[in-house]
PyMOL Python script that loads the backbone (N, CA, C, O; Angstrom):
from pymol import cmd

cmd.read_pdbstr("""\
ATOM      1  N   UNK A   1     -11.027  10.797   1.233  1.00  0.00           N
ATOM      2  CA  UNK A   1     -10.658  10.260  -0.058  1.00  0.00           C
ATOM      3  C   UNK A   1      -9.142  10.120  -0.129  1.00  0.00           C
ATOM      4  O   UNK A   1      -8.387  11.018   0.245  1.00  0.00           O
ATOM      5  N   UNK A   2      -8.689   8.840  -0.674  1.00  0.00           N
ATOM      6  CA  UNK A   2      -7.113   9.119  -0.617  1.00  0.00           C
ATOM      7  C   UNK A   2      -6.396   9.430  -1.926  1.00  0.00           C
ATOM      8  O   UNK A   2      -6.910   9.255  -3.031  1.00  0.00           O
ATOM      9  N   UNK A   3      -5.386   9.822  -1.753  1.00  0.00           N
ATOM     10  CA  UNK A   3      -4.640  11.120  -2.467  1.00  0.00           C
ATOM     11  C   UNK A   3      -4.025  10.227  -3.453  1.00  0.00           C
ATOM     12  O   UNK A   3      -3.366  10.927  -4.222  1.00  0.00           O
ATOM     13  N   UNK A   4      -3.946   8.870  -3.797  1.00  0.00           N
ATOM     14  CA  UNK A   4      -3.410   7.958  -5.177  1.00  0.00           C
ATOM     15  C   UNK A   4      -5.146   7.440  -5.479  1.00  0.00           C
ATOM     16  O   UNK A   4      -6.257   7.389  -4.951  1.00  0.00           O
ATOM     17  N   UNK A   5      -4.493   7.168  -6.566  1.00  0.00           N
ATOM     18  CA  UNK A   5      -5.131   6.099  -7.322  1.00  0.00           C
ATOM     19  C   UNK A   5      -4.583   4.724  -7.236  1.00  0.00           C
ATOM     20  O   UNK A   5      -3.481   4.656  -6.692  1.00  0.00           O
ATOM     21  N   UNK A   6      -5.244   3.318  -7.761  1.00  0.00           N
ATOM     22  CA  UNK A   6      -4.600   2.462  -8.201  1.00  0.00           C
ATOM     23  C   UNK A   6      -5.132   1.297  -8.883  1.00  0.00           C
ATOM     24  O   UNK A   6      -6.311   0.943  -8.858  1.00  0.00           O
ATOM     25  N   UNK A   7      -3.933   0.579  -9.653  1.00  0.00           N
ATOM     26  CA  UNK A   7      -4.661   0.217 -10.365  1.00  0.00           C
ATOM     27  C   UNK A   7      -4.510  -1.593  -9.861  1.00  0.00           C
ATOM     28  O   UNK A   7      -3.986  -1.861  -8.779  1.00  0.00           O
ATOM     29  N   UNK A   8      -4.854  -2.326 -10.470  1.00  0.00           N
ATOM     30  CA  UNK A   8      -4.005  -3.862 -10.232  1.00  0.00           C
ATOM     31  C   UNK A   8      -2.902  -3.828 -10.223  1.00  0.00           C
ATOM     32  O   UNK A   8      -2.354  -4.100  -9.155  1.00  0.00           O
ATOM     33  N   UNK A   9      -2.114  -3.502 -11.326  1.00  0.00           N
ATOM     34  CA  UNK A   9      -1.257  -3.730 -11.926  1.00  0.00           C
ATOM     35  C   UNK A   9      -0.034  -3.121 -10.462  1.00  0.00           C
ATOM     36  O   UNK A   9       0.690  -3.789  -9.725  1.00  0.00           O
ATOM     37  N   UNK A  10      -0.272  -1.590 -10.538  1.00  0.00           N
ATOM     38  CA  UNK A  10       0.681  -0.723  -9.546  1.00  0.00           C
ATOM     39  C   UNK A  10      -0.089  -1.756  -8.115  1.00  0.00           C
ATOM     40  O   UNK A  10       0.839  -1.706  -7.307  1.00  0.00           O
ATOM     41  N   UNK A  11      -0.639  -2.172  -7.778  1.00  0.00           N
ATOM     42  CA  UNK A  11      -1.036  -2.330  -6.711  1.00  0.00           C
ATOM     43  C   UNK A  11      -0.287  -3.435  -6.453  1.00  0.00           C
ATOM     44  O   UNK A  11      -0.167  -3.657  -5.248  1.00  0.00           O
ATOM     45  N   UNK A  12       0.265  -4.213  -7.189  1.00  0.00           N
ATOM     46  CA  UNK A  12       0.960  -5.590  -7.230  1.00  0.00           C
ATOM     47  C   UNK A  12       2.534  -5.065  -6.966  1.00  0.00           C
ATOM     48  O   UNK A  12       3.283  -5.802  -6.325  1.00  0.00           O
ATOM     49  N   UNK A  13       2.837  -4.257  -7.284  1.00  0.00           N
ATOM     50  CA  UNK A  13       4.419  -3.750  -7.407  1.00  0.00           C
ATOM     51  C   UNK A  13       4.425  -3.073  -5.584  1.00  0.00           C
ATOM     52  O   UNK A  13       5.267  -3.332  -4.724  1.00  0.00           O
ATOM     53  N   UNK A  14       3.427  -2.344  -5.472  1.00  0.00           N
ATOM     54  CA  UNK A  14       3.404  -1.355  -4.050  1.00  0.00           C
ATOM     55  C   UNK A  14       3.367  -2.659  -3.258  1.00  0.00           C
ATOM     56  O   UNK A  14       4.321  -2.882  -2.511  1.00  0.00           O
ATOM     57  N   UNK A  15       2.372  -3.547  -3.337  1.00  0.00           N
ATOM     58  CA  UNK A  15       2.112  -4.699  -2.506  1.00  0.00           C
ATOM     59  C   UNK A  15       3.707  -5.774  -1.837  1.00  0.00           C
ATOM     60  O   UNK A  15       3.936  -6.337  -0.766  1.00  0.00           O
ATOM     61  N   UNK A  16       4.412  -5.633  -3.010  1.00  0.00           N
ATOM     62  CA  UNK A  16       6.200  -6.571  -2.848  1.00  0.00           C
ATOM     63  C   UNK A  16       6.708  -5.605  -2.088  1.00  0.00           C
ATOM     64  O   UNK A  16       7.161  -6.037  -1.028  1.00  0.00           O
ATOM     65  N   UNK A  17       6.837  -3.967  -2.304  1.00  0.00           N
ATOM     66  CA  UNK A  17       7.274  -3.331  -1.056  1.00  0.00           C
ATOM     67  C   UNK A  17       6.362  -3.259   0.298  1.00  0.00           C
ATOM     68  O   UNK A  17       7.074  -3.110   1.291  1.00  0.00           O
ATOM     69  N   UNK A  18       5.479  -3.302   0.482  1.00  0.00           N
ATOM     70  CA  UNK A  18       5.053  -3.678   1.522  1.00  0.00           C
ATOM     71  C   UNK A  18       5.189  -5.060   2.453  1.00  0.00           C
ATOM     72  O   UNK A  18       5.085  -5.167   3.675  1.00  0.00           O
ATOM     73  N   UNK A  19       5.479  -6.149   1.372  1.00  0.00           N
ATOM     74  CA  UNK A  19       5.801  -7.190   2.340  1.00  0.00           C
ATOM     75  C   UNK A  19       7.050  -7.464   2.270  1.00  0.00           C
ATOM     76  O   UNK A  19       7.565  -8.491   2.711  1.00  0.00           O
ATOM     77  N   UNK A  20       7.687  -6.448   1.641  1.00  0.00           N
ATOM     78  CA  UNK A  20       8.918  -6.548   2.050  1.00  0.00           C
ATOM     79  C   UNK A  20       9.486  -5.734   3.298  1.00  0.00           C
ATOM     80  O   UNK A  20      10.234  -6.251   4.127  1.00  0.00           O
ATOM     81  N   UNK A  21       9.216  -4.901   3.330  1.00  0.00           N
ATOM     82  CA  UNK A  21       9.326  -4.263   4.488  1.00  0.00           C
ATOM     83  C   UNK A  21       8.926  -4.410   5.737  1.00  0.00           C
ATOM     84  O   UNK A  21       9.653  -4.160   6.699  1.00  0.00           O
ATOM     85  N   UNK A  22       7.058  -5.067   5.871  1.00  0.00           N
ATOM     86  CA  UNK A  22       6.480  -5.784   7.015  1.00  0.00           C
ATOM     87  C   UNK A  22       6.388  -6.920   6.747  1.00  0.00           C
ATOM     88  O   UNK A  22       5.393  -7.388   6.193  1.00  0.00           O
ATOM     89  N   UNK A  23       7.647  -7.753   7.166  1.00  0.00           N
ATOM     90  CA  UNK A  23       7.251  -8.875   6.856  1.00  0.00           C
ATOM     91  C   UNK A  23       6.496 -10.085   7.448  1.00  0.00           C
ATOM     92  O   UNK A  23       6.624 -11.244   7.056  1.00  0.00           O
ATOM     93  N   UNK A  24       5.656  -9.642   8.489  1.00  0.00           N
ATOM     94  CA  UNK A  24       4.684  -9.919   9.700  1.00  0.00           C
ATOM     95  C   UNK A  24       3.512 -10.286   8.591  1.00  0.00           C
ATOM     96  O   UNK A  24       2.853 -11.322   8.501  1.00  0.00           O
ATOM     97  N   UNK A  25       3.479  -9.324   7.933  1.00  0.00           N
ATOM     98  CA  UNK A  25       2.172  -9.307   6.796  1.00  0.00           C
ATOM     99  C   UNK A  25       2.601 -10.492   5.500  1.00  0.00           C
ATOM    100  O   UNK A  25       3.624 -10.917   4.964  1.00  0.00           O
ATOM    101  N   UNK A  26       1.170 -10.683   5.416  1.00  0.00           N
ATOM    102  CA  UNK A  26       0.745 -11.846   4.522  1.00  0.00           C
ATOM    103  C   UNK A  26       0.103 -11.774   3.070  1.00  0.00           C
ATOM    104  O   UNK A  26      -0.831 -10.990   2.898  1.00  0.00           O
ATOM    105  N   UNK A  27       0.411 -12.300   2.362  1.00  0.00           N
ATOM    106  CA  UNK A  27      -0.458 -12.118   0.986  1.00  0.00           C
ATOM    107  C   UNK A  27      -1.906 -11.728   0.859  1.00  0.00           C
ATOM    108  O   UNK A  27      -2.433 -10.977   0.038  1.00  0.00           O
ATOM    109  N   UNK A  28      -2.446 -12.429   1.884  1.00  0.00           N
ATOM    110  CA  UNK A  28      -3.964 -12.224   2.122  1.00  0.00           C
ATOM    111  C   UNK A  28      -4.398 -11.272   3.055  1.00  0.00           C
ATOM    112  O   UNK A  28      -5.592 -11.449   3.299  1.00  0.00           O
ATOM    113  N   UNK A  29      -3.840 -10.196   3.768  1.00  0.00           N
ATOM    114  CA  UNK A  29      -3.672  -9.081   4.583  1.00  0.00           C
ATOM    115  C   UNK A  29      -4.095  -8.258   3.574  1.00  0.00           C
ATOM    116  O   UNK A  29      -5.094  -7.551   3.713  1.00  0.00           O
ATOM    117  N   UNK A  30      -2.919  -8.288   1.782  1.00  0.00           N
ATOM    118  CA  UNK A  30      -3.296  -6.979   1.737  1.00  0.00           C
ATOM    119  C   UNK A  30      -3.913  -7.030   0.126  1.00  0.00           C
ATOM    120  O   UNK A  30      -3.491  -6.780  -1.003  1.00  0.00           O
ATOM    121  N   UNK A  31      -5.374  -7.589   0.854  1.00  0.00           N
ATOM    122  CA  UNK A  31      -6.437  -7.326  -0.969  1.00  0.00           C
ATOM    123  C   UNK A  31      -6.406  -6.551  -0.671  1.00  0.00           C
ATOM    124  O   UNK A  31      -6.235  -5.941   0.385  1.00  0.00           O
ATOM    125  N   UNK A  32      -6.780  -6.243  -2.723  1.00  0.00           N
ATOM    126  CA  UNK A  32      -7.165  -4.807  -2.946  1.00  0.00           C
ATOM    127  C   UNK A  32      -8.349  -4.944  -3.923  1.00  0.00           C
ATOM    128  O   UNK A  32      -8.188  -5.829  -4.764  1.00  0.00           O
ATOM    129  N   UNK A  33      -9.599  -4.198  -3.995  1.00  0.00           N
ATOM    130  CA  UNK A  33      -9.957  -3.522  -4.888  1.00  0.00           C
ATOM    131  C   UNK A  33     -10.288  -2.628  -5.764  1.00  0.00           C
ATOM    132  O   UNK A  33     -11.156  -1.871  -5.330  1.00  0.00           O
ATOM    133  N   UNK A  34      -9.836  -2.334  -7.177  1.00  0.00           N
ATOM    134  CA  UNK A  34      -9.531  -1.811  -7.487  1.00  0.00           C
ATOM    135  C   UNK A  34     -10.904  -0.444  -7.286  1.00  0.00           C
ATOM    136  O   UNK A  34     -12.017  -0.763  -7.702  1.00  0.00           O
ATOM    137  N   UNK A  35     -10.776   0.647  -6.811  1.00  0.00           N
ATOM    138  CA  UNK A  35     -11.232   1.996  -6.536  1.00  0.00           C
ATOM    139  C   UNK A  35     -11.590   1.894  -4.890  1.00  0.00           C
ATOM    140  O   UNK A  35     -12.275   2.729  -4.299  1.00  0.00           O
ATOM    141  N   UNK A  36     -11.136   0.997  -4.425  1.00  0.00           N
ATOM    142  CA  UNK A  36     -11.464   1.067  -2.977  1.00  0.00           C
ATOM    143  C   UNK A  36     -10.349   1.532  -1.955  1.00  0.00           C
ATOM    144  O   UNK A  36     -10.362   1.098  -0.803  1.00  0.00           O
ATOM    145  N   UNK A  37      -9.378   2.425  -2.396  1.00  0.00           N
ATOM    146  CA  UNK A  37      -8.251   2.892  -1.885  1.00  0.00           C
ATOM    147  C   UNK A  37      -8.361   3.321  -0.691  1.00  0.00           C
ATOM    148  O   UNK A  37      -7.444   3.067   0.090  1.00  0.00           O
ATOM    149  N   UNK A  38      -9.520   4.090  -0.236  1.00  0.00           N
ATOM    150  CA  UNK A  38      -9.769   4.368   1.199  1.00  0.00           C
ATOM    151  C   UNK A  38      -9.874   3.285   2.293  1.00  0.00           C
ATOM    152  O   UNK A  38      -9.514   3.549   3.440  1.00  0.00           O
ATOM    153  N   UNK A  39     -10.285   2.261   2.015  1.00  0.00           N
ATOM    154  CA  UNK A  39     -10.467   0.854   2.593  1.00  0.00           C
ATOM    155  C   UNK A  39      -9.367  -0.096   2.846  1.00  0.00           C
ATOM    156  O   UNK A  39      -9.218  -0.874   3.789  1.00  0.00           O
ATOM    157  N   UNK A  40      -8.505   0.161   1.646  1.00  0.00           N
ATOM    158  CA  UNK A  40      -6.936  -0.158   2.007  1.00  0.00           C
ATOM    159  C   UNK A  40      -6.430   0.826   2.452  1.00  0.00           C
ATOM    160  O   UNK A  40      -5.525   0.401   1.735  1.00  0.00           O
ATOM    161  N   UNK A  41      -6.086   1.683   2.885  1.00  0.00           N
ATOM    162  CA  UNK A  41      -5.402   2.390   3.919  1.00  0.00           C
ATOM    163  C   UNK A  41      -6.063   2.206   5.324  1.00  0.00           C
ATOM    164  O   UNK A  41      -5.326   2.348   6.300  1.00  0.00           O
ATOM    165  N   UNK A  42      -7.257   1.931   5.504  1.00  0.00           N
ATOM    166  CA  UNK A  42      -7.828   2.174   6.568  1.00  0.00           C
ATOM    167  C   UNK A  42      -6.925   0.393   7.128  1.00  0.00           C
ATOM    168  O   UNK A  42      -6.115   0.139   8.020  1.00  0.00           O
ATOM    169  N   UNK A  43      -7.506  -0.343   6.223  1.00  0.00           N
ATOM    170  CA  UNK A  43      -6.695  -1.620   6.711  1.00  0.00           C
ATOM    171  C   UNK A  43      -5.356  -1.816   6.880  1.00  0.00           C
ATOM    172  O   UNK A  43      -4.959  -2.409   7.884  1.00  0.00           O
ATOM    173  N   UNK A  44      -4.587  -1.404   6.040  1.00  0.00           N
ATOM    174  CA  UNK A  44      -3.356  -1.086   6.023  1.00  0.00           C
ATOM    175  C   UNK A  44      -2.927  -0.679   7.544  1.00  0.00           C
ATOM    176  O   UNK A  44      -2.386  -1.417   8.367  1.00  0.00           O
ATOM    177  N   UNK A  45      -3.427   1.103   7.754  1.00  0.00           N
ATOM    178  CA  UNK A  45      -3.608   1.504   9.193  1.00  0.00           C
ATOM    179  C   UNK A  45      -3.606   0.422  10.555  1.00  0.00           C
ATOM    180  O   UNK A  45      -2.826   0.519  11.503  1.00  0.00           O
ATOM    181  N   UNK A  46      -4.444  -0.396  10.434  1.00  0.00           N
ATOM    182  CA  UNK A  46      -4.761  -1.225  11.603  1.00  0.00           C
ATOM    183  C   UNK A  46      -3.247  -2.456  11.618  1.00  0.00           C
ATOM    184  O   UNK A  46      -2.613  -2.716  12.641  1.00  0.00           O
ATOM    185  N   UNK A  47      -2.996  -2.954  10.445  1.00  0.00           N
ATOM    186  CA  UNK A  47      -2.150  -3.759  10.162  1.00  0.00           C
ATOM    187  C   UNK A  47      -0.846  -3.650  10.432  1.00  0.00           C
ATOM    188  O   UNK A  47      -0.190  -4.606  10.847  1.00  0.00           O
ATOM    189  N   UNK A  48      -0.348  -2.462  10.220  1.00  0.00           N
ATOM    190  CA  UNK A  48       1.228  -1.767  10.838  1.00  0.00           C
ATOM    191  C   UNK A  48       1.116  -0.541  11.471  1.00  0.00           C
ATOM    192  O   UNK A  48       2.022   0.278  11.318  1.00  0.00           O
ATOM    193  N   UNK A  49      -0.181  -0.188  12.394  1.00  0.00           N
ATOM    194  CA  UNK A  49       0.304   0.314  13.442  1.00  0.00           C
ATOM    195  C   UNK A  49       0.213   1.868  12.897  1.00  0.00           C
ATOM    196  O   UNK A  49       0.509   2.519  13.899  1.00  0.00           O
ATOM    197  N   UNK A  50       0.014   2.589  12.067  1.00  0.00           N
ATOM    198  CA  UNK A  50       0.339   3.610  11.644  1.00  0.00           C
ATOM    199  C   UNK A  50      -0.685   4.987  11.206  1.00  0.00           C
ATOM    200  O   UNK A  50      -1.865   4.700  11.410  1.00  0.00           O
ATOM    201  N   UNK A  51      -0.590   5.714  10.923  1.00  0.00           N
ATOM    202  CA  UNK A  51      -1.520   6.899  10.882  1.00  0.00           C
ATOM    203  C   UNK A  51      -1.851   6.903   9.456  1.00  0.00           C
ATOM    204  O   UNK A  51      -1.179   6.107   8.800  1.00  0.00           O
ATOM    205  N   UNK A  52      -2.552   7.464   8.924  1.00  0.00           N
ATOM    206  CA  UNK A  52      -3.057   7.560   7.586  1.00  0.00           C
ATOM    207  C   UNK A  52      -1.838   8.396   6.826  1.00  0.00           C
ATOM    208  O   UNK A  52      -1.133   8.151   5.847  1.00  0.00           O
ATOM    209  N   UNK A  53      -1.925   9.338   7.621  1.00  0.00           N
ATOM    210  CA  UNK A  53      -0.860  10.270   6.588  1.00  0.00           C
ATOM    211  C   UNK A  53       0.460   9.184   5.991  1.00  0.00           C
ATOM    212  O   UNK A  53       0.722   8.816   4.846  1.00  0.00           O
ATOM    213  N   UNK A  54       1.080   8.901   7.241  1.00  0.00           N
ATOM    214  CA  UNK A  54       1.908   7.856   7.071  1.00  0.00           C
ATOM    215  C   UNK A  54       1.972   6.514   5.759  1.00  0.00           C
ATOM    216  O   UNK A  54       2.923   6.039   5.137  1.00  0.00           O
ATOM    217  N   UNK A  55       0.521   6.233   5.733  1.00  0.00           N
ATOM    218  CA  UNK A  55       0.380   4.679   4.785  1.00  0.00           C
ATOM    219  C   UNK A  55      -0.055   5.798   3.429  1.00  0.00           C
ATOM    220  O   UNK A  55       0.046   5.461   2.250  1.00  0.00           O
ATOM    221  N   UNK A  56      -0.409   6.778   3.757  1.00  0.00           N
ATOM    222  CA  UNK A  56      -0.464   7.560   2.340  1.00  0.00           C
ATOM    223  C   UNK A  56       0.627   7.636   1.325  1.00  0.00           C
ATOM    224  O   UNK A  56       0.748   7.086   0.231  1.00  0.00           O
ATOM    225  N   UNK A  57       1.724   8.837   2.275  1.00  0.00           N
ATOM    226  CA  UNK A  57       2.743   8.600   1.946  1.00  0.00           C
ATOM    227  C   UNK A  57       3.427   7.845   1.666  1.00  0.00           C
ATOM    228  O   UNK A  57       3.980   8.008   0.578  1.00  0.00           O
ATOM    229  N   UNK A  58       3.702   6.871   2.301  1.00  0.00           N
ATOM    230  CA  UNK A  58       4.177   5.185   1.712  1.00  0.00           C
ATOM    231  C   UNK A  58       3.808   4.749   0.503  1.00  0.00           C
ATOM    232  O   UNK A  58       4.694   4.494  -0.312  1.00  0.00           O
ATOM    233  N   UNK A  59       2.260   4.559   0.110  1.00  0.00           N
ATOM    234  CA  UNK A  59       1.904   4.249  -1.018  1.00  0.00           C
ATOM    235  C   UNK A  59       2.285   5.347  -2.517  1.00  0.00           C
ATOM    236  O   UNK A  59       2.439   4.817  -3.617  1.00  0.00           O
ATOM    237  N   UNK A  60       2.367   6.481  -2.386  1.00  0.00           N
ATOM    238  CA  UNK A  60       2.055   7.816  -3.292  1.00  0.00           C
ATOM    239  C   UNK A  60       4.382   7.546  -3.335  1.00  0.00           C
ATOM    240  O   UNK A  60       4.944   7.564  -4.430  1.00  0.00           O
ATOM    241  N   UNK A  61       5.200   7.350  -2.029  1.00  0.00           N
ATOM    242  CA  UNK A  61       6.642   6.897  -2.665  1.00  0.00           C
ATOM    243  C   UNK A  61       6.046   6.053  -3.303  1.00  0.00           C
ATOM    244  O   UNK A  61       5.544   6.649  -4.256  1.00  0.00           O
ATOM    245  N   UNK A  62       5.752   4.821  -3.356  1.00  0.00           N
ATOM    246  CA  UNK A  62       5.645   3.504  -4.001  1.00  0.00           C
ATOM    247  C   UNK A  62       5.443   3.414  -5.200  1.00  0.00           C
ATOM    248  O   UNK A  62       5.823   2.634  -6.073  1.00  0.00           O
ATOM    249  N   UNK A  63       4.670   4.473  -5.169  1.00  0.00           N
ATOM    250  CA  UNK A  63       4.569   5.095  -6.739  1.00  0.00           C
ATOM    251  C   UNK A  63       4.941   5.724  -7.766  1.00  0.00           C
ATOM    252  O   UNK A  63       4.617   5.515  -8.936  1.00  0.00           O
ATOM    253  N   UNK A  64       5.845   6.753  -7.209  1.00  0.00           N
ATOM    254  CA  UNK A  64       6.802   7.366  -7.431  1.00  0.00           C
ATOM    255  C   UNK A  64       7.857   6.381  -8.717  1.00  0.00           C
ATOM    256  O   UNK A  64       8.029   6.464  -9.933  1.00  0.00           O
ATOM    257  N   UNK A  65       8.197   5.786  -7.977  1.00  0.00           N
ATOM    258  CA  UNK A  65       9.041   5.041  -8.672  1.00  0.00           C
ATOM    259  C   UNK A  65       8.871   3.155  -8.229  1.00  0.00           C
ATOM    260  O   UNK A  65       9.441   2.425  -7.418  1.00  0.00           O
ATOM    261  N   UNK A  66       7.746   2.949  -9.291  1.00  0.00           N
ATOM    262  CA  UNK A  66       7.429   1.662  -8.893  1.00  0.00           C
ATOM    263  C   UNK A  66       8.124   0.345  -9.639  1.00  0.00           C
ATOM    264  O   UNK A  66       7.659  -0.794  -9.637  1.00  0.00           O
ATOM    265  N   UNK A  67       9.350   0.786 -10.274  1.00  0.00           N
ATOM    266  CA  UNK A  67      10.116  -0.319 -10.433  1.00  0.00           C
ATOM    267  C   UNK A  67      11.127  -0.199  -9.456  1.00  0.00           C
ATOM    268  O   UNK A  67      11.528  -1.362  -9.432  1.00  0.00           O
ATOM    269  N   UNK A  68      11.809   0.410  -8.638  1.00  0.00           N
ATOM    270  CA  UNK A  68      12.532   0.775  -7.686  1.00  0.00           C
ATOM    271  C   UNK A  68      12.433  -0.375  -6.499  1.00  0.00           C
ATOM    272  O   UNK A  68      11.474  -1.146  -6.446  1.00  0.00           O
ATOM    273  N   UNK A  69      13.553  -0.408  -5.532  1.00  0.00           N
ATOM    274  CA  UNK A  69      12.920  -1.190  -5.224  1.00  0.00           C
ATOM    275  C   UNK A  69      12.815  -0.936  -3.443  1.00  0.00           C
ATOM    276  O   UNK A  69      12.709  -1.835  -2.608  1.00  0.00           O
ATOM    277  N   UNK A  70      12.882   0.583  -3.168  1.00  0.00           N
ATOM    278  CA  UNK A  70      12.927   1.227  -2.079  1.00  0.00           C
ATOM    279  C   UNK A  70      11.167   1.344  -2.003  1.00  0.00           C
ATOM    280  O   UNK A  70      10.374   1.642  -2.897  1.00  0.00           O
ATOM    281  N   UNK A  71      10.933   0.991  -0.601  1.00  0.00           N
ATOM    282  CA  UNK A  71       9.667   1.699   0.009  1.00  0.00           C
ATOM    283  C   UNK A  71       9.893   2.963   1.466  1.00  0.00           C
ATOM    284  O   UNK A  71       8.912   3.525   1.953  1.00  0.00           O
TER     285      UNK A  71
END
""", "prot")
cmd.dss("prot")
cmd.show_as("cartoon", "prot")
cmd.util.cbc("prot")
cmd.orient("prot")
């Protein structure tokens, strides 16, 4: 189970730091639906290469402070 929640709304703000940062990745890489958070990380995972803990953490900063504009 992963350790955020999310909603549309935050998922749209986390989503601009993510393609801002990978910018390999595409608009359509990273649906979401909303309570399917385990499913986006797992995809996420495959997409940049990375461990869960890792895209956890990423998302749970993102959240942190989601007008910010650090990921």
């Amino acid at each position: 189970m992963a350790s955020f929640t999310l909603t549309p709304e935050t998922w749209q703000k986390v989503k601009i730091k993510f393609l801002r940062k990978y910018r390999e990745l595409a608009q359509a890489d990273l649906a979401f639906v909303p309570g399917q958070e385990d499913q986006l990380v797992q995809q996420l995972m495959q997409l940049v290469n990375r461990d869960k803990s890792y895209i956890e953490f990423t998302i749970r900063k993102a959240l942190a402070d989601p007008n910010g504009n650090r990921l």
